[in-house]
N, C-alpha and C positions, 0 to 999 in steps of 0.2 A: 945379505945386507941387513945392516941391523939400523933401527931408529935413533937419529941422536937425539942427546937431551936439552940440544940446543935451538931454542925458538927458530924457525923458518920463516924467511920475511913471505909478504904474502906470493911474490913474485915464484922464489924458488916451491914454493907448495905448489902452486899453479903450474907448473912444469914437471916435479916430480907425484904429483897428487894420486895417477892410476898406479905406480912402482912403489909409493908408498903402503896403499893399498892392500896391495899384492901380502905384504911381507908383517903389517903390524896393525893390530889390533885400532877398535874404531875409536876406543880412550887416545890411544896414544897418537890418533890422526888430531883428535880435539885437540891435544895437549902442546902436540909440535907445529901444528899449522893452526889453531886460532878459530877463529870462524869462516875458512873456507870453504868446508863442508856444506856451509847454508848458502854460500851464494856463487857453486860450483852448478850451473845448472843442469839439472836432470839427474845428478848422483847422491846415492845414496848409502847408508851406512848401515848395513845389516838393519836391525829391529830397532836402532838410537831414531832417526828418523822416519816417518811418514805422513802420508798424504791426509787430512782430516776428511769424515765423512760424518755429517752434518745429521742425515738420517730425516726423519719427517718433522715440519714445523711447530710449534707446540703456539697456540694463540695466547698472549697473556691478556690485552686489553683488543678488542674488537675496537675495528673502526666504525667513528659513525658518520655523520651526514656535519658535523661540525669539527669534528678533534679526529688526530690522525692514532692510528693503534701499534699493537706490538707483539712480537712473534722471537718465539727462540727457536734456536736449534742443539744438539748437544753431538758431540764427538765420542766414541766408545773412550778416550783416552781422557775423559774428564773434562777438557774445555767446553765453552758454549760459546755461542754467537747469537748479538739480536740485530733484529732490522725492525725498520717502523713500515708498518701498512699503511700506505696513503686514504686521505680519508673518503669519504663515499661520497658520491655527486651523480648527476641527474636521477634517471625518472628512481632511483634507490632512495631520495629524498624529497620526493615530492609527495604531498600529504596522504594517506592510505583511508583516511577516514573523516567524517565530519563528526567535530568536540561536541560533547554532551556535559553539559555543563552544571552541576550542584549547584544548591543554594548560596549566595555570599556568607562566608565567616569572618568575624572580625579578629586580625591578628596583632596589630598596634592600635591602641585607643588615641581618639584624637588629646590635644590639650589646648591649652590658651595661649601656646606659642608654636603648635606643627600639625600637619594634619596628623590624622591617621591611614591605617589600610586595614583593606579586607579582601582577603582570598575568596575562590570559588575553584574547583577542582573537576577534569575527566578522569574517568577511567581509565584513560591509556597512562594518566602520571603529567600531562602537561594541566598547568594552572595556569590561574589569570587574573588579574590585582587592578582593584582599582579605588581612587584614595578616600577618604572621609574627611568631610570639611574639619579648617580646625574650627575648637571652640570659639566663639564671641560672646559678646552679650555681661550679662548681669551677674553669670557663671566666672569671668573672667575678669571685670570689674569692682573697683572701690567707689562708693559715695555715687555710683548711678540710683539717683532717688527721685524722685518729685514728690512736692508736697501740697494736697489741695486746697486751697486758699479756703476753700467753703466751708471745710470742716477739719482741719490742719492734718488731717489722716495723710500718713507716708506710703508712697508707694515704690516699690522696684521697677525699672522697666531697663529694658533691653533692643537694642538693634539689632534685626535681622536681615540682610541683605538691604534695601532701601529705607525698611518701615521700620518704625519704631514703636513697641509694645509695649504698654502695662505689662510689666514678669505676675503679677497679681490679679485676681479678679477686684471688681469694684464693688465698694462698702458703703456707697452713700445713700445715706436716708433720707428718702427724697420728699420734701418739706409738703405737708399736706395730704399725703398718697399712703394709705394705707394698707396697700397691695407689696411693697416690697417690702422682703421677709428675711428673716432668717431661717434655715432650714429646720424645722420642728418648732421652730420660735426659738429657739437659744443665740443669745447673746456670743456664746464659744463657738456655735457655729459661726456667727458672718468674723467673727476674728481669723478663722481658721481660712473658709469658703467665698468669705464676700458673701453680699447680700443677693437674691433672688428674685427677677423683676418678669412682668408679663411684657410684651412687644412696644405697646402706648404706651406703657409708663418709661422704658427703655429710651423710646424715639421723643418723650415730653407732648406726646399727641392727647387728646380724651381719651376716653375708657373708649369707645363707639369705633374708634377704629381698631379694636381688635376684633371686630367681626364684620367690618365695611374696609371699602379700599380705602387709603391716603396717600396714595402712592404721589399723588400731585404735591403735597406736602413734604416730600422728603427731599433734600437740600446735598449739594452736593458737598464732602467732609461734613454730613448733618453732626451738628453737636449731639443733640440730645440728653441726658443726665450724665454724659461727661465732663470733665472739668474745663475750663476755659483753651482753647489752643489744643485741645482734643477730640474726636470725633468718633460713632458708632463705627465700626468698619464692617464696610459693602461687601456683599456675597464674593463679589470679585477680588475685592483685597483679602480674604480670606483663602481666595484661591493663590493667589499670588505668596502667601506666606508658606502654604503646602508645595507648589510646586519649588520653589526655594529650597526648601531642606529634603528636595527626592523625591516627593509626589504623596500624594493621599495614602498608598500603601503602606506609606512605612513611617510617614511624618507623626504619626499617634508617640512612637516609639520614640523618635525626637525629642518629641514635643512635651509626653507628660513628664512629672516630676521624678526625683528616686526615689520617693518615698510620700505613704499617704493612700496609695491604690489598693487592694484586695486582691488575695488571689495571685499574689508572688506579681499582678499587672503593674508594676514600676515603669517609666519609662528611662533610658538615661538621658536625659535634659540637655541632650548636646549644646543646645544655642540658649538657654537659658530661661524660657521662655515658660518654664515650671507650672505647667497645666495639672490641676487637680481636683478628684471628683466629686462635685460641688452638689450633687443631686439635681434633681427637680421636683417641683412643685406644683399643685394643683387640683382644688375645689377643697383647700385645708388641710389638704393630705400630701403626706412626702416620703420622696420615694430616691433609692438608686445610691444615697452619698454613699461613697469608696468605691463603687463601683462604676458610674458613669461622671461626665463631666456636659454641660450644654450650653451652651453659647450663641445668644441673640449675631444678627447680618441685619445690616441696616435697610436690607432690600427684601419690598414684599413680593411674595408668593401670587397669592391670591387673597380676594375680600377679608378673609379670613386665617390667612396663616400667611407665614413669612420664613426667609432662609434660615439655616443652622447650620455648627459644627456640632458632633459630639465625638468623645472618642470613649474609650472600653475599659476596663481591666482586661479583661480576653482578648484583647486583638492590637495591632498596630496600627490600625487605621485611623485617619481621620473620617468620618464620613458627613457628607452634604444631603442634606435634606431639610423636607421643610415639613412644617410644624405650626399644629394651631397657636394663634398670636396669645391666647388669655393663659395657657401655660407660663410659670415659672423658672425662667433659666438665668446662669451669670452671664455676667457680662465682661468684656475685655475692652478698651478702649485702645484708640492708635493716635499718635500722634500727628499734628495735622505737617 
């Protein structure tokens, strides 16, 4: 029996398929019968077909506890096969350690229309963000000015969460009083620094109370040598303005200016509020400008001293403490 060379429908294959076999070659089974060889079940044609053997898994992407992974196989005849590894669940994903967490870094800077962010990092590779107020303030504003009727001097000022701040120390020469100064005596200082006042002259009390109490005297939003519709701001309100921008640790960094500090100590000025180191003063002698800055609180301490801010070139901090009253510090006023 020889092969014809005439196509086999699929039927007659199927019936002659083992006699064909027998007698001709495994081309000419392809050639005259089509694809019945592949869906003759169980037979096969010499070496033309066989079985795949897949061999060991090869991982390409490991599964984990969120995303499913992936795994090949390969056949000695060249093909491959993938499958996906389902992804991992219980106790395989339940936490193996508690995060130790770095310092915050700051990786988008805020502006005057978004906040910012700032990263902090473990060792295992997991992070953790959290945002940076955006800008406000006198930083982000046009024509926020005030101007004091006493002595037509302009000032900047700035909103910070409810309050509202002179962005400047205060410059006024308080009629009479010849305790407030400028730093060394120069004229370029109080343009630069604002002038430098002892605690009574600050508060408009006698000299006498800077070494006896008056605390019966002090007046709630007490004006003192601030401009009209303005007030000294109380230890408290002082507090309230730090804990606002993140707390005393890091409000220094805030809070001072970009420029003006010693010692690479700039602050960036997020809210506007451009604190700068105005020195101190005291028995004629002056001491600290560019590197510190200090700032009268309407609330006394004791007989003899009363609250403060200062803050550093070297540090971030804002800190609170108190301070003999006849010392010379700036002053910030708030709006009432």
């Amino acid at each position: 029996m020889t092969c014809s060379k005439k196509k086999s429908t699929s039927n007659l294959c199927g019936i002659l398929f083992i006699i064909v076999l027998m007698i001709c070659t495994c081309a000419e089974v392809k050639e005259h019968c089509g694809d019945y060889k592949s869906i003759a079940s169980g037979e096969r044609c010499g070496s033309d077909v066989h079985t795949h053997s897949w061999g060991n898994w090869t991982i390409v992407t490991q599964a984990s506890c969120t995303a499913p992974g992936l795994r090949t196989g390969s056949c000695s005849c060249g093909e491959t096969q993938s499958e996906t590894i389902p992804k991992l669940t219980g106790t395989a994903c339940e936490p193996s350690h508690t995060h130790s967490y770095g310092s915050w870094q700051e990786v988008v800077a805020p502006t005057c229309t978004a906040p910012g962010q700032e990263i902090r990092s473990c060792n295992c590779g997991a992070n953790e963000y959290r945002a940076i107020p955006q800008l406000s303030g006198s930083s982000c504003a046009t024509g926020n000015t005030f101007i004091d009727s006493r002595d037509s001097k302009s000032y900047r000022t700035v909103t910070i969460g409810t309050q509202t701040w002179m962005a400047e120390n205060l410059n006024y020469d308080v009629p009479g009083v010849t305790t407030d100064v400028c730093y060394n005596n120069s004229p370029d200082s109080c343009a630069k620094y604002g002038r430098l006042y002892n605690w009574a002259t600050v508060m408009g009390f006698e000299s006498s109370c800077n070494s006896s109490t008056c605390a019966s005297q002090v007046q709630g939003k007490h004006q003192g040598i601030c401009p009209a519709g303005w007030h000294m701001p109380s230890d408290a309100e002082w507090t309230t303005l730090t804990n606002f921008v993140g707390g005393s640790s890091t409000a220094g960094a805030k809070l001072k200016s970009m420029s003006g500090w010693s010692g690479g100590g700039n602050g960036n000025d997020y809210y506007g509020f451009s604190a700068l180191p105005g020195g101190i003063g005291y028995g004629g002698s002056f001491y600290d400008v560019g590197l510190n800055g200090y700032w009268w609180s309407a609330t006394e301490y004791g007989a003899s001293s009363a609250w403060r801010r200062d803050m550093s070139y070297y540090s971030a901090y804002v800190n609170r403490g108190n301070y003999n009253k006849a010392v010379l510090f700036s002053v910030r006023c708030l709006l009432n």
